[in-house]
Structures are given as C-alpha cells and as structure tokens.
C-alpha positions, 0 to 999 in steps of 0.5 A: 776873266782878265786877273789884271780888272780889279772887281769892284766890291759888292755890297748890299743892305742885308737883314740882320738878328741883334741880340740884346743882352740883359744887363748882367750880359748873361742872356738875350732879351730880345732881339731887333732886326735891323738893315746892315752894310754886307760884303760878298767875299767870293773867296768863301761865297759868304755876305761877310760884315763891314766895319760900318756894319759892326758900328751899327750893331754895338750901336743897336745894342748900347741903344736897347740897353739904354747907353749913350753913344760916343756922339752923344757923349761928345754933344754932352760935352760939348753942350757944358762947354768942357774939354775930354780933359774937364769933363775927365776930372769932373767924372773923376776918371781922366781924359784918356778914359772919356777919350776911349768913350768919345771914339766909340773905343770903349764904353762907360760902365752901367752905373757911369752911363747913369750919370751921364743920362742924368747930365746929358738930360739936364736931370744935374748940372756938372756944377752939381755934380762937382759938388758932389765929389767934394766933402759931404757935408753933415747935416746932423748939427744942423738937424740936431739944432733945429730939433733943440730949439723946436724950429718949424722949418721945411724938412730936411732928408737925412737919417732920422734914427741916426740923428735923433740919437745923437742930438739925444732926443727922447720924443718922437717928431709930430707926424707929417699931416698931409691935406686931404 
C-alpha cells in the first residue's frame, strides 16, 4: 500500500452501555443503551470513541439524572430575553459560570438544576425569582395584627408556633373546617 494515500476514517454507529449514577455519584442505577459514533484505530485494532460520541454519553446521562442540557440552558435564556450576564446575576453566580453551563463545559450543581426546571417549566418567573434573593420579608407583625384584631382573611403560610409567641397570643386558632 502507497504510505503517501491518506485512508479515509471509518467510522460506524456502535451499541454502546451508559451507566446511570445515583445521585450521590456512588453507584449505578441503570443502564441505557444507546448507538454512538465509533472510530476504528488500526494502530490498536480497537472501536475508539469520538468527540461526538462522548457528547452523547454526558448528554445521555444529565438526561436520566434529570438535568438540563447546555441547549436547554441557552433556550432558557433566551426565552426570558436575558444576557449570560443577566441571567448570571439573577442566579447569583456570574457570567463566566452560566457561560461554562451554556458551552456544555461544566454543569450546574443538583440543587441549581432545580431551579432552573422550575424556570425552564414556567413553575417561577425570573422576576419571581428576583424577588426571592432580595430581603424576605417578616410577615409575623402582620399575622400578629391579623390575629389581635380577630380579622378572617385567607391564611397566611408562616411558622405558626413562632408567631403565636411573639404576638403573646394565649388561645389556640379555630381549626380549619373543611367541606365534606
């Protein structure tokens, strides 16, 4: 054979064994087979995988452990009509961080990736979401007012116990009656 006719690459869709860890990365959950891009190296007579094939795989994986994709993350973005640079400060972890999400470089953590479902899904509005990294607000005076002046309004979902003793109050609220 002519050393100088360069042989083109062959390549070919191959089965190939994901392993899905729990989430504590400690062991495998399952395990999903799927058709990945393989190179033949006739140096080591080996299917070697490509760079395509090792996208798949993560991918697979952030699937099945129920993270979103860099795509995902930029149609997130995207679809709120913010900047890496906007979205970065309303997460409260900068640009450079989404950025590393966005290019598939990196991954958010867990708890991060639940919160951008729940943004992604429409479950809380970066707006919402704003709001809830600023000062919380107390609502015990308000409770404490509502209790003391014996107003019925719709209830509020705060530490009852907590409340009670610091409005001093020395009844029990009138149980919730629900229709039957």
């Amino acid at each position: 054979m002519n050393p100088h006719i360069s042989k083109r690459p062959r390549i070919s869709l191959r089965p190939f064994k994901v392993s899905i860890p729990d989430p504590e990365g400690e062991k495998v959950t399952e395990y999903i087979q799927i058709n990945i891009p393989m190179l033949w190296d006739e140096d080591i007579s080996e299917w070697v995988l490509t760079a395509e094939a090792e996208e798949q795989i993560e991918n697979t994986k952030a699937r099945h452990m129920g993270l979103l994709l860099p795509d995902d993350l930029k149609l997130l973005r995207e679809r709120h009509g913010l900047s890496q640079k906007a979205i970065g400060e309303l997460l409260q972890i900068g640009a450079k961080s989404w950025t590393r999400w966005e290019s598939g470089k990196q991954r958010p953590s867990r708890s991060i990736n639940i919160l951008l479902c729940a943004l992604y899904n429409g479950l809380i509005s970066p707006h919402q979401l704003k709001g809830l990294g600023g000062p919380q607000r107390d609502w015990s005076a308000q409770f404490c007012a509502q209790q003391n002046a014996a107003q019925k309004s719709d209830p509020l979902v705060i530490d009852f116990y907590r409340a009670k003793q610091m409005c001093n109050l020395n009844h029990d609220p009138e149980p919730i009656k629900v229709p039957v």
